[in-house]
N, C-alpha and C positions, 0 to 999 in steps of 0.2 A: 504494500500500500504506500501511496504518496502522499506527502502534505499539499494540500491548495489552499490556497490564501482567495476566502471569495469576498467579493462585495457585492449588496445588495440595498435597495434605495428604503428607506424606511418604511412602514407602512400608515405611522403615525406623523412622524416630523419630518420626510422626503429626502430628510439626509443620507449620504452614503454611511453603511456601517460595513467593517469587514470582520472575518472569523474565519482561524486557520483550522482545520480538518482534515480529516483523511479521506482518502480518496481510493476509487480503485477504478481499472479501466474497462468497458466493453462497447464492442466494437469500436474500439479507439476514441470513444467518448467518456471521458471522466465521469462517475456515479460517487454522488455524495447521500450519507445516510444521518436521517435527524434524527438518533437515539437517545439523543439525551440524555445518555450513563442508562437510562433506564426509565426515566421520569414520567409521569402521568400526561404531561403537559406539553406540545411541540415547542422546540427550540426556536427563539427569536428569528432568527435567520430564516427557518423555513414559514415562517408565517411573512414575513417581508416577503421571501420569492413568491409565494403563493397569493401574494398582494398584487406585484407587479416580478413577472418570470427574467423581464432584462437584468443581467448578471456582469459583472467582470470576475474575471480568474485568471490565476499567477499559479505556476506550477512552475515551479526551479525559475528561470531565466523565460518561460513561454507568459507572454500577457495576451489575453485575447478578451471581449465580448462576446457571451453564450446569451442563449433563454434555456431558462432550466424546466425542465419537466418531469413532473410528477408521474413514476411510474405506476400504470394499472395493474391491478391484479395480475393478469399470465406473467408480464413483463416481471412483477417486482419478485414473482416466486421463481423466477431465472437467477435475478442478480443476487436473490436472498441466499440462492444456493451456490453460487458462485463470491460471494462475501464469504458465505462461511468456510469454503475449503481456505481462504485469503487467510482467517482471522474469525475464530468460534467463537471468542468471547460477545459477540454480538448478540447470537443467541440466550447469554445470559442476563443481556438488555432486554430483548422480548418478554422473556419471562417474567419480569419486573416492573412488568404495567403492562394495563387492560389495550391500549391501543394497540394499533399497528404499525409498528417502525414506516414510516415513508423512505423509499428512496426516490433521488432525482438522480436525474441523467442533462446532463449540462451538455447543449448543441451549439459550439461555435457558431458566431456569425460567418459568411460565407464573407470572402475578402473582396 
């Protein structure tokens, strides 16, 4: 897994906020998971993207503009399975609250 440095625009005060994360790739699109250690409650950031999906992302030395998107059901039970061969302890975030982990899938803007 890689760190990504995201920014997303506020959903209250329209300001940029960033949050660095782990990341993992498929089909060469970065997928970020809003676990929240485990929490009841979705993490600030993903209710910002969920506000407004236009994103910036920093991965090492790469800067680009994505829209991030909320994967559905088939999709998320792919990447969920492919997170966990990455890094299990995820599954021990599930476990620890009633929701359902969202993952996004972050789509470069086309240049």
């Amino acid at each position: 897994m890689k760190i990504i440095h995201l920014t997303t625009v506020g959903r209250v005060t329209g300001k940029p906020h960033w949050v660095e994360l782990y990341c993992f790739f498929h089909k060469e699109k970065p997928v970020i998971i809003a676990s929240y250690g485990g929490k009841d409650e979705h993490p600030q950031w993903f209710l910002n993207l969920k506000a407004n999906p236009a994103v910036q992302v920093k991965i090492g030395k790469d800067s680009y503009n994505a829209t991030a998107k909320i994967a559905g059901p088939k999709l998320r039970a792919t990447l969920w399975e492919e997170l966990n061969q990455l890094n299990s302890h995820y599954e021990g975030f599930q476990r620890k609250t009633q929701r359902t982990i969202p993952m996004v899938v972050l789509h470069p803007e086309a240049a």
